[in-house]
C-alpha positions as CSV (number, residue, x, y, z in Angstrom):
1,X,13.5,59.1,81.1
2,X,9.8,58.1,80.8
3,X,9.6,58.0,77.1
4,X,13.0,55.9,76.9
5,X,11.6,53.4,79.4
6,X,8.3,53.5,77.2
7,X,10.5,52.8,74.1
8,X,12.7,50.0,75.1
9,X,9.8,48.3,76.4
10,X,7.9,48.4,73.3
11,X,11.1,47.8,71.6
12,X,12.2,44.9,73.3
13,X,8.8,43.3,74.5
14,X,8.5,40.8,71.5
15,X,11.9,39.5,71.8
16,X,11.6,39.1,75.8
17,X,8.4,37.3,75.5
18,X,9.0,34.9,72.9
19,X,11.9,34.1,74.9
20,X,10.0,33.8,78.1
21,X,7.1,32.0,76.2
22,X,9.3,28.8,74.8
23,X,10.7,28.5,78.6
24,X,7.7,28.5,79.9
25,X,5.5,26.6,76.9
26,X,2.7,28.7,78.9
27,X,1.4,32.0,77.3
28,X,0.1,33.8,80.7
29,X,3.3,32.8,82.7
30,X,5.0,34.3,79.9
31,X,2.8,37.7,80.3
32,X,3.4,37.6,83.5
33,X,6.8,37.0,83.3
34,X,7.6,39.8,80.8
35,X,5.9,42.1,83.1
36,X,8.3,41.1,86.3
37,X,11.2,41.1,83.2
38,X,10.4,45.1,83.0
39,X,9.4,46.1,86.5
40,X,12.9,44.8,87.5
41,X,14.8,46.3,84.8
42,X,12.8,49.8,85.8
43,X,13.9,49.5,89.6
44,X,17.4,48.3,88.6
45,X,17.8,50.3,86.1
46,X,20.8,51.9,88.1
47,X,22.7,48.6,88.1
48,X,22.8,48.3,84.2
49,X,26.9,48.2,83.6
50,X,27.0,50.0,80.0
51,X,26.1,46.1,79.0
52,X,24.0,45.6,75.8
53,X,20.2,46.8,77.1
54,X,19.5,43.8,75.0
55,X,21.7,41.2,76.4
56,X,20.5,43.1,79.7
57,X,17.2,42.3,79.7
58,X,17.4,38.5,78.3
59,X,19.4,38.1,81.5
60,X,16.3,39.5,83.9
61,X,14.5,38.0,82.0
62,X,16.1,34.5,82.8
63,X,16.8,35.3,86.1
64,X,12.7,36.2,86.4
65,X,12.3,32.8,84.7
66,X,14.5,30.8,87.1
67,X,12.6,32.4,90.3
68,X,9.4,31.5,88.8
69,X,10.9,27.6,88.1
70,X,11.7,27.2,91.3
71,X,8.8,28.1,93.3
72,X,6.5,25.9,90.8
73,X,6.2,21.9,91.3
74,X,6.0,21.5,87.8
75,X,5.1,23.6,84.5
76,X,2.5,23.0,82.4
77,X,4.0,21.9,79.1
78,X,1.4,22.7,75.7
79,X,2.1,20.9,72.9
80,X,0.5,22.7,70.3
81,X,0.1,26.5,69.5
82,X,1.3,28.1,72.4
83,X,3.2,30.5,69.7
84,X,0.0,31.1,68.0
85,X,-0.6,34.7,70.0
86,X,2.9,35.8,68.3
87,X,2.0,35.5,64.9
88,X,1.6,39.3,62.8
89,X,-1.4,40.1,62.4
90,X,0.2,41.9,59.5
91,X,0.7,38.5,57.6
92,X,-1.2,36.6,55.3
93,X,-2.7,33.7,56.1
94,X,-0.3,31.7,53.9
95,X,2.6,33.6,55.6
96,X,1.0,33.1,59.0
97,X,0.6,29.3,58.5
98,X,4.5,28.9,57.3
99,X,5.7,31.2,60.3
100,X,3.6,29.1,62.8
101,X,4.5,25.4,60.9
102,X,8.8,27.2,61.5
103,X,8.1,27.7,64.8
104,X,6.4,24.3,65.7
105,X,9.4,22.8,63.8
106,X,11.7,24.8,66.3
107,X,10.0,23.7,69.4
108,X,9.9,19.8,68.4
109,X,13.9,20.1,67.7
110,X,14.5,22.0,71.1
111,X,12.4,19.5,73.0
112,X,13.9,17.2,75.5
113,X,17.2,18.7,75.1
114,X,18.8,19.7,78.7
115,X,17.8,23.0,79.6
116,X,20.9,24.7,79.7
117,X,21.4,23.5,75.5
118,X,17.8,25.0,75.2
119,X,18.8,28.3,76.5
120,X,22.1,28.2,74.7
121,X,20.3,27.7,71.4
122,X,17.4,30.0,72.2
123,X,19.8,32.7,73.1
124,X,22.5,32.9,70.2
125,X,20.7,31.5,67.7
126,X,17.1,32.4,67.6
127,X,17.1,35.3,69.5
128,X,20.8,36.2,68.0
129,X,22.9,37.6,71.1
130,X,26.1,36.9,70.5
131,X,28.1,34.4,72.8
132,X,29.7,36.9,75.3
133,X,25.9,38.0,75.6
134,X,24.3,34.7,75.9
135,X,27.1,33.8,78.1
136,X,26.2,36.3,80.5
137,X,22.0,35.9,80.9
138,X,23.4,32.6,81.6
139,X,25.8,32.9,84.1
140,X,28.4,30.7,82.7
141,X,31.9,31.4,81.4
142,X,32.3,32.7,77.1
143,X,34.1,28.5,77.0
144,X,31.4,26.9,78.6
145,X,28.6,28.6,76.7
146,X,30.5,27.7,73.2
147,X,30.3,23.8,75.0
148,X,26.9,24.0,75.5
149,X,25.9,25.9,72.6
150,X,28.0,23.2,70.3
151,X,26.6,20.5,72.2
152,X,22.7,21.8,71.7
153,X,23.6,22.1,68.1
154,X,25.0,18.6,67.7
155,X,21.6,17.3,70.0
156,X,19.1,19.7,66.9
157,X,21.3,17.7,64.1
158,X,20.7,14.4,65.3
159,X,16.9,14.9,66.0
160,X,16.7,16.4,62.6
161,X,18.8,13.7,61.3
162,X,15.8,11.0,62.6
C-alpha cells in the first residue's frame, strides 16, 4: 500500500500542482496546497468510489483550494513567472523559453475570466479530464460544466481575438 501511495503521488504531483499553482498565482500556497491535496487523499483514501484517481485528486485538490480561498482576505496575484519553478530542467534553454512564453500566453487569456470558466478551462482542457471528470472536482451537473466550459472558451476567443 505504501509504495502505491508513493507512486501516485510522484505520478500525479505535477499535474496537481500546476493546477493548484494557476489558482493560486502563488508558488508556496501551491506547495502547500499539494501537500493538504495528498494528506487528504491518504486519510480518505477509503472514500475513493472506483472514480478516476485522477479526476479524484483534482477534486481534493479544489476542494483544498476552496478551504484555503475562503479563510484568506485576498490572494496575492504575481504577474510574472510564477510558472517558472515548473519548467524541465531536462529542456533546453530554447525549449525552456517557448514552454514558459506558452504558459504566460495561457495565464494572460485565463485572466479575469469568472472563476468557475477558469476552472472549467483549466480542468478539461489543459489538464485534459474529460467533462464528467471536470464536472465532478467542480461540483456542478455534466450540462452546466459544458455551459461553462463553452462560455470560458468563447471569453479565451474573444481576448485572443483583441
Amino acid at each position: 500500500m505504501k509504495e502505491s501511495i508513493e507512486s501516485i503521488y510522484d505520478y500525479y504531483f505535477n499535474d496537481i500542482y500546476r493546477f493548484l499553482l494557476s489558482l493560486s498565482r502563488d508558488h508556496h500556497t501551491a506547495e502547500d496546497l499539494v501537500q493538504e491535496t495528498f494528506l487528504r487523499a491518504y486519510l480518505h483514501v477509503d472514500k475513493h468510489d472506483n472514480e478516476s484517481i485522477k479526476s479524484w485528486l483534482f477534486t481534493v485538490a479544489h476542494h483544498a483550494f476552496i478551504d484555503y480561498y475562503r479563510k484568506q482576505k485576498r490572494i496575492e496575484l504575481k504577474k510574472q513567472g510564477f510558472f517558472s519553478k515548473l519548467l524541465d530542467k531536462r529542456n533546453t534553454p530554447e525549449e525552456s523559453i517557448v514552454i514558459q512564453e506558452d504558459i504566460q500566453e495561457i495565464i494572460n487569456l485565463l485572466d479575469g475570466l469568472p472563476e468557475k470558466q477558469k476552472y472549467a478551462v483549466l480542468l478539461h482542457d489543459f489538464h485534459e479530464l474529460s467533462y464528467l471528470e471536470a464536472a465532478t472536482v467542480m461540483n456542478v451537473s455534466l450540462a452546466n460544466f459544458k455551459v461553462i466550459l463553452y462560455r470560458g472558451r468563447q471569453a479565451v476567443r474573444r481576448k485572443k481575438g483583441e
